[in-house]
N, C-alpha and C positions, 0 to 999 in steps of 0.2 A: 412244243405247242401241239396240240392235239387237231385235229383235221378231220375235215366231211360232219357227221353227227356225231362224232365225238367231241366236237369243237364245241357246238352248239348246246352240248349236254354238260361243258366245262363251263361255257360263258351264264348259262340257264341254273345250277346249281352256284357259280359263283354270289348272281345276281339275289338269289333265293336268302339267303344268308345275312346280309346287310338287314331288310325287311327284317326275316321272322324276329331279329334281334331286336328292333325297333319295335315291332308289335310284342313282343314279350316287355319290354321298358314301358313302354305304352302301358300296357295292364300291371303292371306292378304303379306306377304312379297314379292312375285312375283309381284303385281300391283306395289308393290313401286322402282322396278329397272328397269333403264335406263340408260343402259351403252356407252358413247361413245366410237370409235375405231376411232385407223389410218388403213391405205395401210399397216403399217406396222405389223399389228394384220390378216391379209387376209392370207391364208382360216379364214376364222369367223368360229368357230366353240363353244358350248355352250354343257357343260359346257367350261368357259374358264381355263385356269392355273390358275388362281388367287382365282377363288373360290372353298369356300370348300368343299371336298369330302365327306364328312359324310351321306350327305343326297341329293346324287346326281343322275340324270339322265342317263341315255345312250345316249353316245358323239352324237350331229348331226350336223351335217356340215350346215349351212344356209347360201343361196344367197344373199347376201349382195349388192355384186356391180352396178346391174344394176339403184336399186333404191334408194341405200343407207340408207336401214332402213330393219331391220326384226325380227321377233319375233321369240322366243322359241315358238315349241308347246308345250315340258314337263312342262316348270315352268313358260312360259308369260314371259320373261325379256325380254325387248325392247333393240334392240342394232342400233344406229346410227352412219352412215358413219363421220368421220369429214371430211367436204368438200364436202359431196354430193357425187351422183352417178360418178365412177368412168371411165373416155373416155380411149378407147384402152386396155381395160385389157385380160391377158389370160385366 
């Protein structure tokens, strides 16, 4: 077992590792969802109910309606309006 800063540089690369692997799996499953919504899923917000929590973000509200398309910046999931941007909304 390794000693002084060599210890520290075994336990700090060990730790490293787990992570990068996680956020590499992380962004390969992120490119692959594209979720669509109704009017009736509005505020849009991400993560939604449906997904699961284990390995979740902090809640962010995204603007949906004007253009009817918008992305997570935590995890990339694309989510699309059905029907398009939404006329009249509050």
């Amino acid at each position: 077992m390794p000693t002084g800063s060599l210890m520290s540089d075994h336990i700090r690369l060990n730790l490293m590792k787990p992570g990068k692997q996680l956020m590499q799996n992380h962004a390969n499953d992120s490119k692959q969802r594209d979720i669509e919504i109704t009017t009736d899923d509005l505020p849009l917000h991400c993560p939604t109910p449906s997904m699961l929590l284990w390995n979740s973000h902090p809640r962010v509200f995204l603007p949906i309606e004007d253009t009817g398309e918008a992305l997570c910046p935590y995890c990339g999931t694309r989510y699309t309006l059905k029907g398009g941007a939404t006329a009249g909304h509050h």
